[in-house]
N, C-alpha and C positions, 0 to 999 in steps of 0.2 A: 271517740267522745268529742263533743264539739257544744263549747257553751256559748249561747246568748247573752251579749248584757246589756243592758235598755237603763237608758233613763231619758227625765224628760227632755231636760237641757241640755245645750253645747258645754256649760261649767259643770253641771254634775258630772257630763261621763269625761270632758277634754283631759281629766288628770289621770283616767285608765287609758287612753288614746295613746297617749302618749308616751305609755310603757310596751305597746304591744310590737312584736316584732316582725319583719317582710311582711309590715301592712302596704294593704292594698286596699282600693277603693272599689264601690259600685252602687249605682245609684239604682233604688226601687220603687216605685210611688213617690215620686220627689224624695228620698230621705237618701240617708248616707250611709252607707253600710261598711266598716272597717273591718277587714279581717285580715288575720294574721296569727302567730301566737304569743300566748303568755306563760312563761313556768311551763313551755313543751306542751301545754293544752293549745289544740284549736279554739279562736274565739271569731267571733261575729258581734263587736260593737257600734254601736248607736244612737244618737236622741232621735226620738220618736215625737217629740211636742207636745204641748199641752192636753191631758182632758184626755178621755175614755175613749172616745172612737180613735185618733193619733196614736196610740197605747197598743191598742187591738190591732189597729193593721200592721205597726212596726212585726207584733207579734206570730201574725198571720206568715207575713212572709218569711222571718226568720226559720219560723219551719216547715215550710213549705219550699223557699228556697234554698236555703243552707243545710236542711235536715240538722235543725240544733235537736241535740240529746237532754241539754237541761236550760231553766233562765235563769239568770239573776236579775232581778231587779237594784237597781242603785238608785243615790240622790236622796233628796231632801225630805221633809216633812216637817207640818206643827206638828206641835206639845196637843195633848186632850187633856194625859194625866198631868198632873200637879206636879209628880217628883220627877219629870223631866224637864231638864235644863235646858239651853240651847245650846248645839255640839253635843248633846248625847245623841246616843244610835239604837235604834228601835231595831230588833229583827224579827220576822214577822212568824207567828206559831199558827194564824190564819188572819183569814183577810175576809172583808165583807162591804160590800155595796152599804153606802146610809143614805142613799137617796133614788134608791129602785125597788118597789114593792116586791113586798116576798114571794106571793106567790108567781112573777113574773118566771122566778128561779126555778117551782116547785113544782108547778101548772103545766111547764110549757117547758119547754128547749132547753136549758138541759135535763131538765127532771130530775133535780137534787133533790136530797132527802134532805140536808137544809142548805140554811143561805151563807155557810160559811166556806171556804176555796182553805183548803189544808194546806199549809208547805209540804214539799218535801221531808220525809223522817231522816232519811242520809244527810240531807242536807243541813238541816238542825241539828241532826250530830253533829257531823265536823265543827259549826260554828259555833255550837257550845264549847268541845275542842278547842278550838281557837279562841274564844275567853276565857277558859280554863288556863289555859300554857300561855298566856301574851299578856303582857301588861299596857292599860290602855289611858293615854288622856283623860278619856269621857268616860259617863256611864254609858253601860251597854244591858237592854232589858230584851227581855223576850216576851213576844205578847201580841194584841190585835190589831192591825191599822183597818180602820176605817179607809173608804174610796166614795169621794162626790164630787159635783163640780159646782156646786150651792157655794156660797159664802156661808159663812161660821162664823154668823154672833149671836152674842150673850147666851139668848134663849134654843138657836141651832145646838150648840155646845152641851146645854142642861139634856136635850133631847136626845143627842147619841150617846153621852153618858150613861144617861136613864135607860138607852133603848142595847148598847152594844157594849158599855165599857171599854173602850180602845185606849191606848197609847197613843196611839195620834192618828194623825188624816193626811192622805193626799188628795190626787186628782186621776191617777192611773193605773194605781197596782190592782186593787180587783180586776177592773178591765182586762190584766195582762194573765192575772189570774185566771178569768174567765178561760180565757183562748186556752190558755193552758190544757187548763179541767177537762175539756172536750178532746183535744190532741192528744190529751194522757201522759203529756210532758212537764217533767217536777220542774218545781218552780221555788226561790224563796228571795222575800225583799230583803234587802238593807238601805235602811232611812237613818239618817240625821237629822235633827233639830236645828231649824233656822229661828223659828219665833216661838212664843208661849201666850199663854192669853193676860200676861202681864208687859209682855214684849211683844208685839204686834205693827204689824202694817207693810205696805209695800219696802219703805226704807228699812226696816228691821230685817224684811228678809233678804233684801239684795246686800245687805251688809254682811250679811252671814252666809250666803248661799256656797260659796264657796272654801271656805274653811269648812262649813259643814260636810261639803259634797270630799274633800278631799279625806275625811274621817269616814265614809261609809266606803269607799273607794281603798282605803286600807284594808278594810275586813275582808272587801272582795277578792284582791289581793292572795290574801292568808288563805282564803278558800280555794281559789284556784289551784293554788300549791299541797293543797293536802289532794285533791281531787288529780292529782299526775298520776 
């Protein structure tokens, strides 16, 4: 067994980095790729950068060079729903594009039956597991993230509500999802809250990014240790 774990940032993943052990470096398409282990598992960590295609290729090569067994996604995310705070942690039950037409999914390459990328079921065990048995700071929900690289105002917001119902939004977990789907390698996010649509804007999130990133970066944590 050998996990991937991706985020986008140097501060979402630098607080897993930094627990991992006889790490070693190598660089792939400009990125950085960290391996070593954690909790006796082999891992392969990395930011991958902003946005859908940076996403996809960290993805690409993690299994194609490493042969990763499973992903996790880590790092940050907005608020969509209302009852999440900032430092709560979204874990994702599926994922879905809100700014790539359906039938791009359904027509054509991959030929999904829909537009939604499922986690892992083991892997949703354990992590229910693990907030079952652990008591946590934040809340911790289970549910949809949204993936676009649009800005999200006011009227954006009313529309993936309307369209998707999520928990919140990033900028790369579909995307990571996507590669996934077609690899046939299980995959599941964990997101933290950095802003909300009452707390917003560039300063909101770099204020948080890191206390948040360090809360999704626990769970990861817990999961790797169940999965020895």
């Amino acid at each position: 067994m050998r996990i991937g774990i991706i985020a986008p940032s140097e501060d979402e993943i630098r607080p897993f980095i930094n627990e991992i052990s006889n790490r070693k470096l190598e660089y792939h398409a400009m990125l950085k790729f960290y391996i070593g282990k954690y909790a006796d598992i082999e891992v392969v960590a990395l930011y991958c950068g902003v946005c859908k295609v940076n996403a996809a290729i960290a993805t690409q090569i993690l299994i194609d060079k490493f042969q990763i067994t499973n992903i996790i996604v880590t790092g940050v995310a907005g608020a969509i729903d209302k009852s999440l705070g900032i430092g709560d942690t979204v874990i994702s039950r599926e994922v879905v594009y809100h700014d790539v037409a359906e039938e791009i999914l359904t027509e054509y390459h991959p030929w999904m039956k829909t537009i939604y990328f499922e986690s892992d079921k083991n892997l949703l065990s354990l992590c229910r597991t693990i907030v079952n048995d652990n008591i946590f700071s934040q809340n911790i929900l289970f549910g949809k993230i949204v993936t676009g690289e649009a800005f999200i105002d006011d009227k954006g917001r009313s529309e993936i509500i309307s369209k998707y119902d999520p928990l919140c939004v990033d900028m790369e977990t579909a995307s990571i999802a996507h590669v996934c789907y077609v690899n046939q390698i299980p995959f599941i996010a964990i997101r933290s809250i950095t802003d909300t649509e009452d707390e917003s804007g560039v300063d909101v999130f770099e204020s948080n990014c890191l206390m948040a990133a360090n809360k999704s970066v626990a769970i990861v944590k817990k999961l790797l240790e169940l999965l020895k």
